[in-house]
C-alpha positions as CSV (number, residue, x, y, z in Angstrom):
1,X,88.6,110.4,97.8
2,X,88.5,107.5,100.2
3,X,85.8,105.1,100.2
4,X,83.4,105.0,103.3
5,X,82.6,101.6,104.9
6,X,79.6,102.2,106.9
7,X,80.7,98.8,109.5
8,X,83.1,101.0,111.3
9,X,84.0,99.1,114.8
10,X,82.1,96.1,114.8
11,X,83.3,93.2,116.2
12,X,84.5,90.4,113.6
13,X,82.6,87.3,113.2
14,X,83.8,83.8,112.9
15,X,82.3,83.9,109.0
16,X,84.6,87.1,108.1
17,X,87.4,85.9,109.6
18,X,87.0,82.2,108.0
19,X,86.7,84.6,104.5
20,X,89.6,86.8,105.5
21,X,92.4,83.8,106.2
22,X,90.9,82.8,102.2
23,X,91.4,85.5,100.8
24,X,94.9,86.2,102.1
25,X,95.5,82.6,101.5
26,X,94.9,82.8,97.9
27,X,97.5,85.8,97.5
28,X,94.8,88.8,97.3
29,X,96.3,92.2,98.1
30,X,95.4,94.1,100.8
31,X,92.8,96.4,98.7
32,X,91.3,93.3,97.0
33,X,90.6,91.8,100.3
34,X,89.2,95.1,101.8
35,X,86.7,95.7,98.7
36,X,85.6,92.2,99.1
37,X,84.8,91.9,103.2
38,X,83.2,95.9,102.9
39,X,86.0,97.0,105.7
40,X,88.9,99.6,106.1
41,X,91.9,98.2,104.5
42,X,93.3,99.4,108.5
43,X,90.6,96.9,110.1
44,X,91.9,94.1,107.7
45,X,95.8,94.8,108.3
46,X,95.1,94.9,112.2
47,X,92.7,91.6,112.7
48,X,95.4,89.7,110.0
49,X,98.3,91.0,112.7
50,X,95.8,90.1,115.4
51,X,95.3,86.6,114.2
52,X,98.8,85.8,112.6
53,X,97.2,85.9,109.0
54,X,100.2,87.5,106.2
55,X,98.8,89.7,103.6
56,X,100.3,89.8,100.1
57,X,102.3,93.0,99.6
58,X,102.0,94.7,95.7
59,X,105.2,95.3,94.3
């Protein structure tokens, strides 16, 4: 079952997105990164395309 984030469709702010370019910075994996910030793992993987931000991929 999927996990419900309760933040759906709120804007980003300049604090999430600071944490977000960390957090792929540091090699965290898409889910990691999603736990962390409390949002959909889509919402991550469209602002990181948004912004130019690359996500590590698991293998």
């Amino acid at each position: 079952m999927a996990e419900r984030f309760e933040r759906h469709r709120q804007a980003w702010t300049h604090e999430e997105l600071e944490k977000l370019k960390l957090l792929a910075k540091k090699g965290m994996a898409l889910k990691a990164i999603s736990k962390a910030m409390t949002r959909s793992e889509e919402s991550i993987k469209d602002r990181a395309k948004l912004d130019g931000i690359g996500i590590a991929k698991l293998r």
